[in-house]
C-alpha positions in Angstrom: 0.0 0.0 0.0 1.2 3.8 -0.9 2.2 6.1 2.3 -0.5 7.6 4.0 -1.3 11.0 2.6 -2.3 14.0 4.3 -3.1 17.7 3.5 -2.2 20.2 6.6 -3.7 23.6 5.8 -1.9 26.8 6.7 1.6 24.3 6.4 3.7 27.7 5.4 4.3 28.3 9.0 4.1 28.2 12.9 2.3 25.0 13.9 1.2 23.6 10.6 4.8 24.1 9.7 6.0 21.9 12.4 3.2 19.0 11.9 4.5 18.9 8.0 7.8 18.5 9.3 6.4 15.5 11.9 4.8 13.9 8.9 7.4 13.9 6.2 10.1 12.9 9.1 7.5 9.5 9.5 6.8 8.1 5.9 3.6 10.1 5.6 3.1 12.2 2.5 2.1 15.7 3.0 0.4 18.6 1.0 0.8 21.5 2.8 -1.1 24.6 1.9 -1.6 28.3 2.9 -2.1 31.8 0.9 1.8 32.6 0.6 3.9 30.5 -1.9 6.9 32.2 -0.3 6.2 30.4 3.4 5.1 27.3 1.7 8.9 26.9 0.1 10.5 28.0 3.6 8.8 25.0 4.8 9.9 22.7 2.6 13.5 23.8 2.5 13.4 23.2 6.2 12.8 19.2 5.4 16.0 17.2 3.8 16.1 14.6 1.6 14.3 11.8 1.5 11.8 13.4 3.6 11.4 16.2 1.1 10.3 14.1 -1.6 7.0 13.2 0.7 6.1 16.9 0.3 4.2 19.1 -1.8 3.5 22.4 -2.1 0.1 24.0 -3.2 -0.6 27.7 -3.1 -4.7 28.4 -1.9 -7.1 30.3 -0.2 -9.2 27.5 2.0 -11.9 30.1 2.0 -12.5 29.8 -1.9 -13.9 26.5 -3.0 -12.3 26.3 -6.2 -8.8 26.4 -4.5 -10.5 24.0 -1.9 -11.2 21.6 -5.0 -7.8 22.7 -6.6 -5.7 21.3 -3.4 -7.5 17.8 -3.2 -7.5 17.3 -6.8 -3.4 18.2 -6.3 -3.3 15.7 -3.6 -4.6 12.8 -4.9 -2.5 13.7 -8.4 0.7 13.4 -6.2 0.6 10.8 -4.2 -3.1 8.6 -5.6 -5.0 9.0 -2.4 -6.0 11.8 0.8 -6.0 10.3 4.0 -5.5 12.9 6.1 -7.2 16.3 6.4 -5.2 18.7 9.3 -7.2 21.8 9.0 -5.0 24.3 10.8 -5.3 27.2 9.0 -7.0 30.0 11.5 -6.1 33.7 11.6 -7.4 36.5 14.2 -8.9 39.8 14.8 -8.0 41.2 17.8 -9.2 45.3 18.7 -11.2 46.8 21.3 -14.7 45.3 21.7 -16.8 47.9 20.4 -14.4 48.5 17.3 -14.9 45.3 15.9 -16.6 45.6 12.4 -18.7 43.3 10.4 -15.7 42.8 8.0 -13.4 41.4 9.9 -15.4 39.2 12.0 -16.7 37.5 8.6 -12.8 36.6 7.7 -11.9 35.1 11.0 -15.2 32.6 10.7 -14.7 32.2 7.5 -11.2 30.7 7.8 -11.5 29.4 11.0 -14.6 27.7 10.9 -16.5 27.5 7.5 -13.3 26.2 5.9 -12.9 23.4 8.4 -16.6 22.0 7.4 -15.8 22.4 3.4 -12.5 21.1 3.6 -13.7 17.8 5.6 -16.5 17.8 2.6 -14.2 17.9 0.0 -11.7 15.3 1.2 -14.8 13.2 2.8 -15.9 10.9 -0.2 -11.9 10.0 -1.3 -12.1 8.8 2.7 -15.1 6.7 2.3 -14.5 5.0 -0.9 -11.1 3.4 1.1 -13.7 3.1 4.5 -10.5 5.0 5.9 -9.8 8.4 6.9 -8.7 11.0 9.9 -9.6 14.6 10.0 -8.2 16.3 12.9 -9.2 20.3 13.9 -7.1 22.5 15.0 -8.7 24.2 18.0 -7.4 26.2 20.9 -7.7 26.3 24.5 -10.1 29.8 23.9 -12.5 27.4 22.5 -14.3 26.8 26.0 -12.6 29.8 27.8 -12.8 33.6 27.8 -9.1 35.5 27.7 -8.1 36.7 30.5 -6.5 40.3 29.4 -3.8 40.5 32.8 -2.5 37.7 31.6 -0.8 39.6 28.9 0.2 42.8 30.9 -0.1 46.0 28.4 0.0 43.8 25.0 -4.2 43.7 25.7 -5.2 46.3 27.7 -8.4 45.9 29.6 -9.2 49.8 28.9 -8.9 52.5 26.5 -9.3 56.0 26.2 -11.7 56.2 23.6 -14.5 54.0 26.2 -14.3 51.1 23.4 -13.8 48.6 25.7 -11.1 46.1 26.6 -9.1 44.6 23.6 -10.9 41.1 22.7 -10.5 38.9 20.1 -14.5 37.6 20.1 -14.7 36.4 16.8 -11.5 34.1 17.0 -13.5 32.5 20.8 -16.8 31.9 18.8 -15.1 30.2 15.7 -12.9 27.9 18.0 -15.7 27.3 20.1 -17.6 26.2 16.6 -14.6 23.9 15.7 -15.0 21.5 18.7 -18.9 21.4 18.1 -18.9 20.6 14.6 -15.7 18.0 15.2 -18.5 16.2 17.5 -21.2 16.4 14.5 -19.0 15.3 12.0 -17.5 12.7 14.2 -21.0 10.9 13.9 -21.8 11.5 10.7 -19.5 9.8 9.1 -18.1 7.3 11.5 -19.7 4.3 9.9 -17.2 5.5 7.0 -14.3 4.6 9.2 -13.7 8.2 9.2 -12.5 9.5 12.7 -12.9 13.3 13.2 -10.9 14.8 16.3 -10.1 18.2 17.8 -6.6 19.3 18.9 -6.5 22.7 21.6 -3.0 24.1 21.7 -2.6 26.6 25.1 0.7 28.6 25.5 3.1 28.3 22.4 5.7 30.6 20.9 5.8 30.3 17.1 8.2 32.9 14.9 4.8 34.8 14.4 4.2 35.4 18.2 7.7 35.5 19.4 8.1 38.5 18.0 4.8 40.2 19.4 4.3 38.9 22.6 6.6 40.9 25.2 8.7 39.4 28.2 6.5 40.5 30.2 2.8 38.8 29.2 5.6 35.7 28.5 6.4 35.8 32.1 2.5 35.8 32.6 1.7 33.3 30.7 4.3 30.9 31.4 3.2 31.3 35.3 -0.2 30.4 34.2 0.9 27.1 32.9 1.1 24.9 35.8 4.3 23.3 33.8 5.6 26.6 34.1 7.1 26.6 30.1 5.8 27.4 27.0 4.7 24.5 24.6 7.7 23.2 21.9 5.2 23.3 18.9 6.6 19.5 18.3 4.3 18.7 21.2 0.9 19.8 19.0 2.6 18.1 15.9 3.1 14.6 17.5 -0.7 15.0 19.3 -1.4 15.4 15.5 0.3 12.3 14.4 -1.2 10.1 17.0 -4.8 11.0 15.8 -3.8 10.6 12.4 -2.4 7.1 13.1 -3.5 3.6 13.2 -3.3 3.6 16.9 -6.6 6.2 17.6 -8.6 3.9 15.6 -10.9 3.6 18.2 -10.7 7.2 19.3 -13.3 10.4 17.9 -15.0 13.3 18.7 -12.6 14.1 21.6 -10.7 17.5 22.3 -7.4 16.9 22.8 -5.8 19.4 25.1 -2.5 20.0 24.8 -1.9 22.7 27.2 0.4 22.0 29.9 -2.3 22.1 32.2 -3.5 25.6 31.3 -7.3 25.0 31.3 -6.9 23.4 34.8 -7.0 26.1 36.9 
């Protein structure tokens, strides 16, 4: 039989980076895909031979549905099968409550939510027809918990001077809160497809995209919060990952994986 084959959206960097690394590095073949070509190719030069050859690069918007169609169709071109589906892609909006718009709250749900449903419907049928297949969402501890703004001393202030409220992200809580309801849906519907459908919540972790925003002091916060006292190695999430995706949680769907360093324990 060929290598498993999975597609990890928003592969071009910080978590979905590492879990393409994690996948090529253990005989599974990956198509990794996200808006920026340029990320996508800093990925893979990140991956050495042999491993590289398990890799392929598509360049897409998971929030149109002819790229959708476009990165399945690429997947099964390159390597004759998908059974996989790591939707990680997710952005954010974060401003002061009462100056969130319309606009932006549309792009964070769009990508972080409706995109996990289509993308699970596009790679759904390949899945069935082989009575095999492993979907895992990527959620986030702020899918069942509010933010707490002193945890991240001045970085989101609680006030304002223009009396628009504390700095929220609300859009980015109600998406992640959708993900882990519709992994539960989906992990019904289409389990007697031999389909499993999982969540994954990251808490605390330090990526190159928040290193370089979040200051030494809400690091100090947040790594006091974390009854392991650290930040997560982004390997951590990326082997979580691989276990779902593996023959060994066969018998394992519709759960929230928590991978938090006991965070959401307090």
């Amino acid at each position: 039989m060929n290598p498993r084959a999975a597609i990890v959206t928003g592969g071009g960097s910080g978590l979905g980076r590492v879990m393409a690394q994690e996948f090529a590095a253990n005989g599974t073949s990956c198509l990794i895909t996200g808006r920026r070509l340029a990320s996508l190719e800093e990925t893979a030069a990140l991956i050495a031979e042999p491993d590289r050859s398990r890799l392929t690069l598509v360049q897409g918007d998971v929030t149109a549905e002819a790229d959708r169609r476009r990165i399945v169709k690429e997947c099964i071109a390159h390597f004759g099968r998908v059974d996989i589906l790591v939707n990680n892609a997710g952005t954010s909006f974060i401003a002061p409550l009462l100056a969130h718009q319309e606009k932006e709250w549309r792009e964070v749900m769009s990508t972080n939510l409706d995109s996990l449903f289509f993308m699970a419907k596009a790679t759904i049928p390949h899945m069935r027809d082989q009575n095999w297949g492993r979907i895992i969402n990527i959620a986030s501890v702020y899918s069942t918990l509010a933010m707490n703004n002193d945890y991240y001393g001045g970085l989101l202030p609680a006030t304002n001077k223009d009396g628009l409220g504390p700095t929220r992200q609300p859009a980015y809580h109600a998406s992640k809160g959708g993900v882990l309801n519709l992994t539960r849906d989906l992990a019904v519907a289409v389990a007697p497809w031999g389909i499993t459908v999982n969540a994954v919540s990251p808490g605390m972790f330090l990526t190159e995209q928040s290193d370089g925003i979040v200051n030494e002091e809400a690091k100090r916060a947040l790594q006091r919060m974390t009854p392991l006292g650290r930040f997560g190695d982004p390997r951590e999430v990326a082997h979580a990952v691989r276990f779902l995706a593996s023959e060994q949680s066969s018998f394992i769907t519709g759960i929230d994986l928590v991978v938090d360093g006991g965070w959401s324990l307090w």
